[in-house]
C-alpha positions in Angstrom: 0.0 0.0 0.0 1.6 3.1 -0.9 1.9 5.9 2.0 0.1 9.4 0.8 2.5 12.7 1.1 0.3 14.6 3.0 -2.1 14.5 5.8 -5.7 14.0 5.2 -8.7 16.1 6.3 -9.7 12.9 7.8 -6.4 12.1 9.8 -6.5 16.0 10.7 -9.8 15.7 11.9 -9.3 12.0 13.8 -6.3 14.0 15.5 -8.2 17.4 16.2 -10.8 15.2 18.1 -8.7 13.2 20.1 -6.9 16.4 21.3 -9.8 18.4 22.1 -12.0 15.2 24.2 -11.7 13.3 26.9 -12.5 10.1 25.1 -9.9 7.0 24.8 -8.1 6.6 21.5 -10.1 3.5 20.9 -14.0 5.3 21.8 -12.3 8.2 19.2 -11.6 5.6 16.4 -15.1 3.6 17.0 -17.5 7.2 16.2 -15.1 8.3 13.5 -15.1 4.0 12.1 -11.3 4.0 11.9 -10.6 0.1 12.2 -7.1 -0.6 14.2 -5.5 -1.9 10.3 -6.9 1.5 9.2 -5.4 3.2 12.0 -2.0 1.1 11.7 -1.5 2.0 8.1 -1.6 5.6 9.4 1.0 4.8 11.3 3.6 3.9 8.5 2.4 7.3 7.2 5.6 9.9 7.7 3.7 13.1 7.3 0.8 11.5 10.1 3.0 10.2 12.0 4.9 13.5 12.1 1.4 15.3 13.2 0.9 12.4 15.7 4.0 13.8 17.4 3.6 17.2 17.0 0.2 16.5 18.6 1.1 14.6 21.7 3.9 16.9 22.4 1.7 19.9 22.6 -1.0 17.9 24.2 1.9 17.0 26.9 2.6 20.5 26.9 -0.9 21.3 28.1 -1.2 19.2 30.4 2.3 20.9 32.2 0.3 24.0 31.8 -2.7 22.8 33.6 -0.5 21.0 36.1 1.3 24.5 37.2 -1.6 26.7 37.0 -3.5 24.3 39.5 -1.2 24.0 41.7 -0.3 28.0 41.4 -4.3 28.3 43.3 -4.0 25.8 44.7 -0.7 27.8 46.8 -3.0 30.9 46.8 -6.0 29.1 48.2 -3.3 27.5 51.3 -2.1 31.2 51.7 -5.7 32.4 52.1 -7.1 29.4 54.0 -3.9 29.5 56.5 -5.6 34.1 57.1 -8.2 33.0 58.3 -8.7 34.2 61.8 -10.6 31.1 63.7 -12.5 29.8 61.2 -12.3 25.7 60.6 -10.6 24.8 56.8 -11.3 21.5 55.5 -8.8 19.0 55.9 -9.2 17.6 52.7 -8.8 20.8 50.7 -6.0 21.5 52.6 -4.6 17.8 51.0 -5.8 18.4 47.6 -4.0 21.5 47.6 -0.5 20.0 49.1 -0.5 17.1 46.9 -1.1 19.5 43.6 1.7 21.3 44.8 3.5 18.6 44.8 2.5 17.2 41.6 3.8 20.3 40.2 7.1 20.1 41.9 7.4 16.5 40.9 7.3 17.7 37.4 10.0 19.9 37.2 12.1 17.5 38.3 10.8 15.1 35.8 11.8 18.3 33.0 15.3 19.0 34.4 16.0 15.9 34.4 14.9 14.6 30.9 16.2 17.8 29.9 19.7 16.9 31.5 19.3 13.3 29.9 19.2 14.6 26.2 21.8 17.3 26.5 25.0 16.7 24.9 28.2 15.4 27.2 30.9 17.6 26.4 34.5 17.5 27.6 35.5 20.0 30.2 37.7 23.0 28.4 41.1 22.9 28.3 42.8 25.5 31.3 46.4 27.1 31.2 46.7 25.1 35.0 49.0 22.8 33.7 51.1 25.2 31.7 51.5 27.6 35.0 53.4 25.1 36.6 56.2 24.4 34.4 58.9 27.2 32.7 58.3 27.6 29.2 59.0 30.7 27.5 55.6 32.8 26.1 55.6 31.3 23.0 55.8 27.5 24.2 52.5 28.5 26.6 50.6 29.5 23.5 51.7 26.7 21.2 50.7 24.3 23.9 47.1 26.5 24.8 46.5 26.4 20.8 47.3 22.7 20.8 44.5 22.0 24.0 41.6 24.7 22.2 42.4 22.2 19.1 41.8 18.9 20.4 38.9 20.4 23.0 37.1 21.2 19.5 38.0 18.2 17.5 36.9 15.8 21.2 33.9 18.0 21.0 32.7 18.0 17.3 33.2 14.0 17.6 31.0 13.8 20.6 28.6 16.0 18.8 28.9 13.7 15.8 28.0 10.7 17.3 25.1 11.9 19.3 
């Protein structure tokens, strides 16, 4: 079966809905009568899969939104309910509030992390430490600096190669 170039309104559509509701993939596929071989050759589809992608990444993205936001009121609603001169909070609201907090917290973690995980290793730079410590006239100190910069960038654009 040969793969289309482009996206069709259908696929567009499938996609649009399955962002925008609350509905499971499959409950999506069933009202819209995309059968799982249907769905599968959309799959092997480059520019679908490509939306699929950019679609679950922004849909990830939202949900980070709605994850900091909550837990933003849910710090102003602790600050308001800890004002409150003798009057009885709820315990549970109180929790709900906590946990979103740290829901939120957890999160960033997750993203430094992750972000950490995918960020290139590179080799610490070269420093003139070495060079202090021995006598070499001015020119010797720079031939030798030059020499470090050199393989730093050659160590560096390898590492950045194989990545």
């Amino acid at each position: 079966m040969k793969t289309p170039h482009h996206v069709t309104r259908m696929q567009k559509q499938f996609l649009n809905e399955l962002a925008s509701s609350e509905r499971p993939l499959s409950e999506v596929m069933d009202d819209r009568g995309i059968s799982p071989t249907v769905f599968a050759s959309w799959l092997i589809s480059r520019p679908f899969h490509l939306l699929l992608r950019k679609t679950i990444k922004s849909m990830g993205n939202l949900r980070e939104l709605n994850i900091q936001s909550a837990a933003a009121k849910a710090s102003e609603t602790l600050h308001r309910l800890a004002d409150t001169d003798g009057q009885r909070s709820s315990p549970e609201k109180r929790r709900a509030c906590c946990e979103l907090i740290r829901l939120a917290r957890e999160q960033e973690q997750r993203m430094r992390a992750n972000k950490k995980m995918f960020e290139p290793q590179r080799p610490p730079l070269p420093t003139l430490a070495p060079m202090a410590e021995r006598n070499q006239s001015d020119e010797e100190s720079k031939r030798l600096f030059r020499e470090m910069v050199d393989e730093h960038f050659r160590e560096t654009t390898k590492s950045n190669q194989s990545a």
